[in-house]
C-alpha positions as CSV (number, residue, x, y, z in Angstrom):
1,X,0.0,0.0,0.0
2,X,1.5,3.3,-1.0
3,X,1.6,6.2,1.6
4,X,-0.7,8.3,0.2
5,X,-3.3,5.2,1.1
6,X,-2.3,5.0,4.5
7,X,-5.0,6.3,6.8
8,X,-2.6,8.8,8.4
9,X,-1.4,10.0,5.2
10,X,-2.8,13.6,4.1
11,X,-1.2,13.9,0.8
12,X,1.1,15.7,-1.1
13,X,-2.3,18.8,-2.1
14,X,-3.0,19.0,1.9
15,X,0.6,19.2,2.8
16,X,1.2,21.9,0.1
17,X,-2.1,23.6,0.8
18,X,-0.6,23.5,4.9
19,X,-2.8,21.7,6.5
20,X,-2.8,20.4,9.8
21,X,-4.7,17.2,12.0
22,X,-6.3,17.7,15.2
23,X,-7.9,14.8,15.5
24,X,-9.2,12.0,13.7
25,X,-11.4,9.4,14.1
26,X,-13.9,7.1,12.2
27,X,-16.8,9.4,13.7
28,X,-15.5,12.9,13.7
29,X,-12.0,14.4,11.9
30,X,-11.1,18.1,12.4
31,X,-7.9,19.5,10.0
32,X,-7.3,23.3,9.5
33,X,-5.7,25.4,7.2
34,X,-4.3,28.9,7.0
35,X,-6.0,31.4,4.4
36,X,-2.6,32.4,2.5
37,X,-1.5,31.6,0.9
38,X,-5.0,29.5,-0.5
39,X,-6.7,32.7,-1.8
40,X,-8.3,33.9,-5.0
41,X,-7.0,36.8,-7.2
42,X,-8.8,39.3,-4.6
43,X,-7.7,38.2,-1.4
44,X,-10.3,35.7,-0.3
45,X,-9.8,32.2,0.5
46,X,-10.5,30.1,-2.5
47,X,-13.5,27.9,-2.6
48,X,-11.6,25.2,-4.4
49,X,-9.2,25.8,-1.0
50,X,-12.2,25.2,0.7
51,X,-13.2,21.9,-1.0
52,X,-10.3,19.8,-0.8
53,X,-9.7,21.0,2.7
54,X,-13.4,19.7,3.2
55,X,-12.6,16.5,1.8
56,X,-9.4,16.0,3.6
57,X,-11.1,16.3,6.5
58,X,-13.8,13.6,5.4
59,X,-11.8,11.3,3.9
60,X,-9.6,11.2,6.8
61,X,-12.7,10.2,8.9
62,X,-13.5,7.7,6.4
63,X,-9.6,6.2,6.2
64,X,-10.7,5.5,10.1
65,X,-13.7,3.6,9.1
66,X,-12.5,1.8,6.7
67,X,-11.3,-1.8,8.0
68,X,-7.4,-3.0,7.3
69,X,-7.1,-3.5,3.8
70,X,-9.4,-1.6,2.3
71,X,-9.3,2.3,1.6
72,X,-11.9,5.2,1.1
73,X,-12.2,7.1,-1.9
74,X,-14.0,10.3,-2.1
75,X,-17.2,9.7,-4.9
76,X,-19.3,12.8,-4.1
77,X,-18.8,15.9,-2.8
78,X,-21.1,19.1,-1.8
79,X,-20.0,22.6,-0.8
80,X,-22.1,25.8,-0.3
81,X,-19.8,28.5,0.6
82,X,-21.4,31.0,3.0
83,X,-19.2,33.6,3.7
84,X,-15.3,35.3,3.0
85,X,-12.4,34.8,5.0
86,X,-9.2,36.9,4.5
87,X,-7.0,36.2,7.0
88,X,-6.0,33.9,9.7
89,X,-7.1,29.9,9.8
90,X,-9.9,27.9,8.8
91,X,-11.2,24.6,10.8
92,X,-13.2,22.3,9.2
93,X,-14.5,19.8,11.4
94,X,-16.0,16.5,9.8
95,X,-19.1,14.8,11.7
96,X,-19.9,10.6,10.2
97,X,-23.8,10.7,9.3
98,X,-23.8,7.6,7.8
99,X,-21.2,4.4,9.1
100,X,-21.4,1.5,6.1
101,X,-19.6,-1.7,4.8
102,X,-19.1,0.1,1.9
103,X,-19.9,4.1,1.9
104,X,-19.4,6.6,5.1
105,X,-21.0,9.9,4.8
106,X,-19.9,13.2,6.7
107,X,-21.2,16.7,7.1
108,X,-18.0,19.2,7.3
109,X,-18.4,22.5,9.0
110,X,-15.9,25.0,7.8
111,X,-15.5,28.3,10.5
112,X,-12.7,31.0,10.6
113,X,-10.8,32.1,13.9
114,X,-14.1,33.6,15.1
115,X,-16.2,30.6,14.6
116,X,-18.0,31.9,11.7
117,X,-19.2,29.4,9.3
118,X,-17.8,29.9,5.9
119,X,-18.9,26.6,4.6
120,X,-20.6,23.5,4.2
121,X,-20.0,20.4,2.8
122,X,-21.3,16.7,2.6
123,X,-18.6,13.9,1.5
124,X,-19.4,10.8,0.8
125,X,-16.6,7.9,0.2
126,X,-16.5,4.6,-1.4
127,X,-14.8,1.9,0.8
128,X,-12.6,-0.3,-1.7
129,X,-10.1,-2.6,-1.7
130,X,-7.3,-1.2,-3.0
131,X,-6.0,-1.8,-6.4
């Protein structure tokens, strides 16, 4: 299995993207971010930034679920984006809705440093056997 299927593997995007875990579990995963350098031409954080740090955080969560030798793959994902941030970090914290043999499910909140809510997101991952 290479790294980047290893459940405690965040990938060469997050790590570029500097992202950071603070906990992980099959039920809940929480990973932020800082806004710069992950902005848009006008200073905003990026709502592709926003995605994959949306599905880093779920598909950690589901790496969790998934049992030894099989691995989640992301197969849909849903983001509203709600309001700007410009500066500082972003948190988003992934909660399991749904636990399967083969999918897991998560809402993802996304808040700034003042617990705003600049996103939403639903993930859900295919659990495969690796190929």
């Amino acid at each position: 299995m290479s790294d980047t299927m290893h459940p405690d593997s965040l990938g060469p995007l997050a790590t570029t993207m500097g992202m950071t875990v603070h906990a992980a579990s099959a039920r809940e995963a929480v990973v932020t971010m800082p806004v710069a350098p992950n902005t848009q031409p006008a200073g905003l954080l990026h709502g592709g930034a926003s995605a994959a740090l949306a599905e880093t955080a779920g598909s950690l969560a589901a790496a969790r679920h998934a049992p030894a030798g099989r691995v989640a793959v992301g197969v849909e994902l849903s983001i509203t984006h709600h309001r700007p941030a410009h500066t500082g970090n972003v948190t988003a914290t992934a909660r399991a809705v749904h636990l399967g043999t083969t999918l897991a499910t998560y809402e993802i909140e996304i808040r700034d440093d003042q617990q705003r809510r600049v996103a939403s997101a639903r993930l859900t991952c295919m659990i495969i056997s690796p190929s």
